[in-house]
N, C-alpha and C positions, 0 to 999 in steps of 0.2 A: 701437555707440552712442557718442555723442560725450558726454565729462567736462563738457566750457566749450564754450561757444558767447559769442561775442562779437556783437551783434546792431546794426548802424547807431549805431556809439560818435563820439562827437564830445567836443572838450574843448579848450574858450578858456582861454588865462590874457593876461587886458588885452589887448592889441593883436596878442598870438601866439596862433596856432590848431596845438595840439599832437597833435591827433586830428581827420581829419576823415572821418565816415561810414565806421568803419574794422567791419568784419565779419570774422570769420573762426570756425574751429571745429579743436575740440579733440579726436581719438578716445580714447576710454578708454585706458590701456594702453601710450601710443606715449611716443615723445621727440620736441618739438616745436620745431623753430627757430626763432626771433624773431629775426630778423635786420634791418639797417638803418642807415645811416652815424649818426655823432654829432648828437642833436638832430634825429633824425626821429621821434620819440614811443614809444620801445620802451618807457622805464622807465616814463613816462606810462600806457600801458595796463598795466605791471605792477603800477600803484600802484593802479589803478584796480579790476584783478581782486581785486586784495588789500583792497579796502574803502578802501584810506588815502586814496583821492581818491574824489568822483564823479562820472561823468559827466555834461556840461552834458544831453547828450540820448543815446537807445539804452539796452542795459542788458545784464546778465552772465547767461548762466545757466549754471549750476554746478548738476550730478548731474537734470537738468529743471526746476527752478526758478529765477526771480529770485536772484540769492544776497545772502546774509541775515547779519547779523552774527555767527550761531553758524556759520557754515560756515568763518569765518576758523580755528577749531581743526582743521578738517580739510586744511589745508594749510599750508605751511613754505616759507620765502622766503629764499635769501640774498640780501641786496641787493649790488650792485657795491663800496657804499660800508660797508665794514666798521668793526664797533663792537662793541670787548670793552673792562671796567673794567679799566684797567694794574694799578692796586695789590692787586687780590683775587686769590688763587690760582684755578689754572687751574681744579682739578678742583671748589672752591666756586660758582666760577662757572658753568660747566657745568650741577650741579645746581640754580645758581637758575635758569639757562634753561627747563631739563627741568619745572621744577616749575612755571612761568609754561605749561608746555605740558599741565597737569594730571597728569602723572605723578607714583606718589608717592615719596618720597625714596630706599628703600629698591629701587621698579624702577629708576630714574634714574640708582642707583649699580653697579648690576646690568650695565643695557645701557651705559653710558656709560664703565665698564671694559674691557668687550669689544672696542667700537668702537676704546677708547684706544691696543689692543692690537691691533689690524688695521692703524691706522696707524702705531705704530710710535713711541706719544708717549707711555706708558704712566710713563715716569719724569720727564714732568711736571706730574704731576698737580698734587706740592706745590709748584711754581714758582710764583711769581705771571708774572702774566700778561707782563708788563713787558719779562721774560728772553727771553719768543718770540719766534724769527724771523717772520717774517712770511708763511714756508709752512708754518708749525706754525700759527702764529692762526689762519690761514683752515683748516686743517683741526679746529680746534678749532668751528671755525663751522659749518664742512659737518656736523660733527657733530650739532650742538645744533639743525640745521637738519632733519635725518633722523630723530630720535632717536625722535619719540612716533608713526613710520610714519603720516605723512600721505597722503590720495589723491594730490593736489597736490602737487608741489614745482615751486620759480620758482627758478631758479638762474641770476645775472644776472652774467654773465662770471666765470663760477666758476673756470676756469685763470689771472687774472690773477697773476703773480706767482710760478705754479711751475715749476719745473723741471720736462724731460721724463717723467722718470721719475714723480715723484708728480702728475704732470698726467694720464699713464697710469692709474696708481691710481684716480685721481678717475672718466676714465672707465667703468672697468672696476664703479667700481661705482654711479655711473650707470647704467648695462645693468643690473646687476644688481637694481638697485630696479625697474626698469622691467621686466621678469624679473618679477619677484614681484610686478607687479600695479599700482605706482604709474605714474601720470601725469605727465610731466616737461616745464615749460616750460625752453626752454636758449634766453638771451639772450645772443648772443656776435659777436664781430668776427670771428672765426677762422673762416674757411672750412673747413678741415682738418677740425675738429674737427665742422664739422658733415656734412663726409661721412662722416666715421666713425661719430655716435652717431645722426645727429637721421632719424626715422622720416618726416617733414614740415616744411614747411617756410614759414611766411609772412615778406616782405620789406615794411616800410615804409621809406616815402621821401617826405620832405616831408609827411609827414602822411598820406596816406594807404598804404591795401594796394596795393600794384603787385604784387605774384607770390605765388602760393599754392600749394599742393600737395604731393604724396608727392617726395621726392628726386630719387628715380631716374628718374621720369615727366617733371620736368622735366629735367633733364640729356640725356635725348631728348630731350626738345620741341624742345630750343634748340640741338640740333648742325645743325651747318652741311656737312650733308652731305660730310663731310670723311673721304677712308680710306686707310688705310694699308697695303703688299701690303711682303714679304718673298719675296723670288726668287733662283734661279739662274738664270744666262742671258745672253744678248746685251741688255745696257741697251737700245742704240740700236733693234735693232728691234722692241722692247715700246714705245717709245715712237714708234716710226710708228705700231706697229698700233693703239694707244691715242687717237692724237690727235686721231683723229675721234668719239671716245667718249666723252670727258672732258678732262680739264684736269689739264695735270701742273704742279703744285705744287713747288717747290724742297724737295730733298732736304732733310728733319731734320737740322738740327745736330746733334744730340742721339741719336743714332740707332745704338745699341749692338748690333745683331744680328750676326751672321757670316755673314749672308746680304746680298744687296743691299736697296735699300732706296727706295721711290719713296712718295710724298703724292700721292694725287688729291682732284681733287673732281668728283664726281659729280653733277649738278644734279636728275637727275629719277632717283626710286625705284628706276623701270622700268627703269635702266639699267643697274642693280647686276651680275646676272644674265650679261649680254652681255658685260661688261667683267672678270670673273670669267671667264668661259669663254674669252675672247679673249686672257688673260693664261697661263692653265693649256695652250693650243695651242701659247703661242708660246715661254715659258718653265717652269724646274720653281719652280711656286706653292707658297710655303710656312707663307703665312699670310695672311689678309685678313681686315683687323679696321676697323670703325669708330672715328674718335676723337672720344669724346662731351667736351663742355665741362667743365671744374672747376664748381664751387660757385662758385670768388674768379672766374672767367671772367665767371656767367652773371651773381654779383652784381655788378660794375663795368658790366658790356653794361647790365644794366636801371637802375642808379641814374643812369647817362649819359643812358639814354632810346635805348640803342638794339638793345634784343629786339627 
């Protein structure tokens, strides 16, 4: 069952159209990509999921309903553009977060210890804010963002700003909220990160949805029948017996085996099979793999316009 369903959303500001008839849907449970060049209307419909804006026309449903202004306590947002008071201490601040989230003072200090101490900031608590770098704020944010365990969470280029290692962290426990049950929208530039964490996947551009789906289903869809064989053997006459078969593609730069090493392309399904068998006759076959698209491949092919 799906968490958010997005339904025929539209959204004018003056003479620019930020959303147009944009649809999509949410499964309970997953981590969701919102992916989309600068100014194609991601934060727009995250503002929109979140109440802070609404929509000119369509509507949100959240858990089977229209969503309704008490729904906004069941979900946590960090936005791109980050905001902590510099002059108040870390850990005060924190708790006025926790307690604008209904939590009362004494769980706030409880959970918000623990987390302190997963990330590894636990000795700034009495800092004021001011002293933080800027991968300790935002994990002070991630914090305050998780804390009262929302269905929802909207995390809008959450790795901006970290380091490998604590950009790790972050996703690791990403999963791990998603693991235990939460809902995770992931608005992000970073292709990588969204082959690593995100379950699905929707692409706006220019306002609307141009691609939607599970990961991995697209990164099929959109291979280009392209494969790759590992061999022992006579190069030259694998590539007679091949020529009528397919299309030999120039040898990978890039191409680390200890075996040799040849690119085809294949154009039709049916010919997979043939070209497999005609390989293993003529040399010793050692590997024969498809090479499916990156994420950063299939999102420049569709925001170019040319999936």
């Amino acid at each position: 069952m799906d968490l958010l369903t997005v339904e025929h959303v539209t959204k004018r500001f003056a003479n620019h159209t930020a959303l147009d008839d944009v649809s999509l849907s949410i499964p309970r449970g997953s981590v969701y990509g919102l992916l989309g060049p600068n100014g194609a209307g991601k934060t727009t419909l995250i503002r929109i999921i979140n109440r802070i804006t609404a929509p000119d026309t369509g509507r949100v449903i959240f858990n089977g309903h229209e969503i309704a202004p008490n729904d906004v306590a069941r979900i946590g947002y960090l936005p791109e553009e980050r905001g902590l008071y510099k002059k108040m201490k870390v850990g005060e601040q924190a708790i006025f977060f926790a307690r604008l989230k209904g939590l009362s003072r004494r769980d706030a200090i409880l959970r918000l210890k623990q987390w302190f101490v997963k990330f590894g900031i636990e000795g700034w608590w009495d800092k004021k804010v001011e002293e933080l770098s800027k991968g300790m704020a935002q994990k002070v944010q991630f914090i305050v963002t998780i804390l009262h365990e929302p269905e929802l969470l909207i995390f809008d280029e959450p790795f901006s700003g970290f380091d490998p290692i604590n950009a790790n962290l972050l996703k690791e426990e990403i999963l791990a909220l998603r693991d235990k049950g939460a809902t995770i929208i992931f608005s992000t530039h970073n292709m990588s990160s969204v082959e690593e964490i995100c379950d699905h996947i929707t692409l706006i551009n220019k306002s609307h949805n141009i691609l939607s789906g599970n990961v991995d289903e697209i990164r099929r869809r959109h291979g280009s029948n392209i494969f790759e064989i590992d061999f022992r053997g006579a190069e030259e006459s694998l590539r007679e017996t091949l020529a009528t078969r397919c299309t030999i593609l120039e040898r990978p730069e890039d191409a680390t085996s200890i075996y040799q090493t040849l690119r085809l392309h294949i154009a039709d399904d049916a010919d997979v099979r043939d070209v497999i068998a005609a390989t293993n006759e003529m040399v010793e076959l050692r590997s024969f793999r498809e090479i499916i698209p990156s994420m950063n491949d299939i999102f420049i092919r569709a925001v170019e316009g040319n999936l």
